[in-house]
N, C-alpha and C positions, 0 to 999 in steps of 0.2 A: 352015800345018802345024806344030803341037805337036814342040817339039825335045825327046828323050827323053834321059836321060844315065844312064850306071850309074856308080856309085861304086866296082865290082870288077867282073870279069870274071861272075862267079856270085852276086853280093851281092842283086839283086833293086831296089836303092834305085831312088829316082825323082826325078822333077823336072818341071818344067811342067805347066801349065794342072790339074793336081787330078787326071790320068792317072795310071796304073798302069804300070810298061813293059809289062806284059803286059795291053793290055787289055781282054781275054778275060776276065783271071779277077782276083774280088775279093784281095786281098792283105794284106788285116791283116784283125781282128777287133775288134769293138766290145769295151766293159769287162765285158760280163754275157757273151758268146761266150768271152771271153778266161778268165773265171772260170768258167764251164763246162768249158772244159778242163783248168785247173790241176786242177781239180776231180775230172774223169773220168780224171785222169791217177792218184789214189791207189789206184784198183779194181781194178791192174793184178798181174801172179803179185810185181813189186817196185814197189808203190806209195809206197815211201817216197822212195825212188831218185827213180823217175818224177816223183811230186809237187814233189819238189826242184828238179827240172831243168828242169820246167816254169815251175813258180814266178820260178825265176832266170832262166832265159831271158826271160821275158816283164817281171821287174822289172826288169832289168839293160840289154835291148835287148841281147841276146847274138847275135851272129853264131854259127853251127854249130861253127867252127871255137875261135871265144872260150869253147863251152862242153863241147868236150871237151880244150879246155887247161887248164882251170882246176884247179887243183892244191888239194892239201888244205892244205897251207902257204899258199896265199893267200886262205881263209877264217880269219877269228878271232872267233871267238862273245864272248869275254873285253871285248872294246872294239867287239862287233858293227859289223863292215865288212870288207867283202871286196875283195881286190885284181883290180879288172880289167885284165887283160893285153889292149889291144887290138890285132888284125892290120889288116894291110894300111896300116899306118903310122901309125895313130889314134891321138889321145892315151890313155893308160892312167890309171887314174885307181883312187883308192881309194875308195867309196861304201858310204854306210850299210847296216847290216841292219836289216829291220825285225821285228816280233816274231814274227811267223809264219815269218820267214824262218829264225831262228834255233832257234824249234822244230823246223821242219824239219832242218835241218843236224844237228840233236842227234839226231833220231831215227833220221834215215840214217845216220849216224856209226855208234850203236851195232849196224844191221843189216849194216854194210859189213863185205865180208870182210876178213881179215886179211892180204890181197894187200900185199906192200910198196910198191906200187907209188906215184909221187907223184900220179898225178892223181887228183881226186877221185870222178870218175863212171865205175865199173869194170862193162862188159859181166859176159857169164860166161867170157867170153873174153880179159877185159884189157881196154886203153884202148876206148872207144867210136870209130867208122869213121866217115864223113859218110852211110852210107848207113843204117848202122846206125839214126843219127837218125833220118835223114830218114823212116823206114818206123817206126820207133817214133813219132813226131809221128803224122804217118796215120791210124797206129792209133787212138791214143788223140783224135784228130778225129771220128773214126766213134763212137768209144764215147761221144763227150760227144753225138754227134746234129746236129753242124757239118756245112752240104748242102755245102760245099767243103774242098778235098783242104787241108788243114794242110800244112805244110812250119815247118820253122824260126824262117825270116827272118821271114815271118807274122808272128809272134811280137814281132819285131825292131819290124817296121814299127808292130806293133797296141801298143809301149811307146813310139812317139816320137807316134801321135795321142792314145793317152791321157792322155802328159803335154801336149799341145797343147790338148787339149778343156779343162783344168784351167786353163787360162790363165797355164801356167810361160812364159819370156823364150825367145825364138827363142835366145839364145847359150850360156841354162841345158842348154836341153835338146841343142845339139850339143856341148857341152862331156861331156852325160853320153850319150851316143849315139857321144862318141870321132869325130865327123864332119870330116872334115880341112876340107872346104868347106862354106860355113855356106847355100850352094845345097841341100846336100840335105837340110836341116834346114828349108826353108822349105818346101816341099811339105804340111807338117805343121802349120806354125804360120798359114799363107795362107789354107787353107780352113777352119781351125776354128772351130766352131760358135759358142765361146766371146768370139771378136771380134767376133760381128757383133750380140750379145744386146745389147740394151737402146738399138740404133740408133734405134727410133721412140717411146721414151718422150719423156713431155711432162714 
């Protein structure tokens, strides 16, 4: 019997034999699903917002919680990198932007309202809720045409295979996934596709 491990109470992560902890239902997104959504995410009444939050969640490996912390002081488009504040004890670490990331940031910038508030991704009601997300994710799942229910972590999961499919170092990517145990960073880099290419060339 497959031993299952969570890395948070809520977090979704995994471990053993190439399972899901839930496995009922798929749990990340390929790179062309995943771009469907960031995608379907700008068509929204605040597509810039959305597209943002998409984008970085899924480039970042953000936790729900990692991405309505995220503060407007710890983006800086000037030396493109942004600060990730990791929970649940994770290393925090300061990582690149790339160019679409900082277009984006510039153009939600100038649509955000003039709230003083510090975080960066402001409902119409103030900071963003975990439910908030989680129903805004959903949504914009349905709109890209994804047969399964989006949630956050999704997202989380669908940036630590596609830095694995890419052939990045199992320590690169728990280092940038904030992973306190480098157990749940192997679930990602064990089955990718990317290790096992070129085993029966002559």
């Amino acid at each position: 019997m497959t031993t299952l491990v969570r890395e948070g109470r809520d977090s979704g992560d995994i471990l053993g034999g190439g399972e899901a902890v839930d496995a009922r239902k798929k749990n990340f997104l390929n790179e062309a699903e995943a771009e469907a959504f960031i995608q379907a995410a700008k068509k929204g009444r605040h597509g810039a917002r959305d597209y943002l939050m998409a984008l970085m969640t899924y480039r970042h490996g953000l936790r729900v919680s990692e991405l309505i912390g995220l503060q407007v002081a710890d983006v800086d488009v000037k030396s493109a990198r942004v600060f990730i504040r990791r929970a649940k004890g994770s290393l925090s670490t300061h990582q690149p932007l790339e160019a679409d990331e900082i277009r984006a940031v510039n153009a939600y910038i100038r649509q955000r309202s003039s709230d003083s508030s510090p975080f960066l991704f402001l409902s119409q009601r103030g900071p963003f809720t975990r439910q908030a997300i989680n129903y805004l994710f959903a949504q914009i799942g349905k709109a890209a045409g994804i047969a399964v229910h989006v949630h956050p972590h999704m997202l989380r999961h669908s940036c630590g295979w596609a830095l694995a499919n890419r052939g990045y170092d199992t320590r690169l990517i728990q280092d940038y996934l904030g992973h306190r145990d480098i157990r749940y960073t192997q679930i990602y880099t064990r089955t990718s596709v990317s290790r096992f290419k070129g085993l029966w060339k002559k």
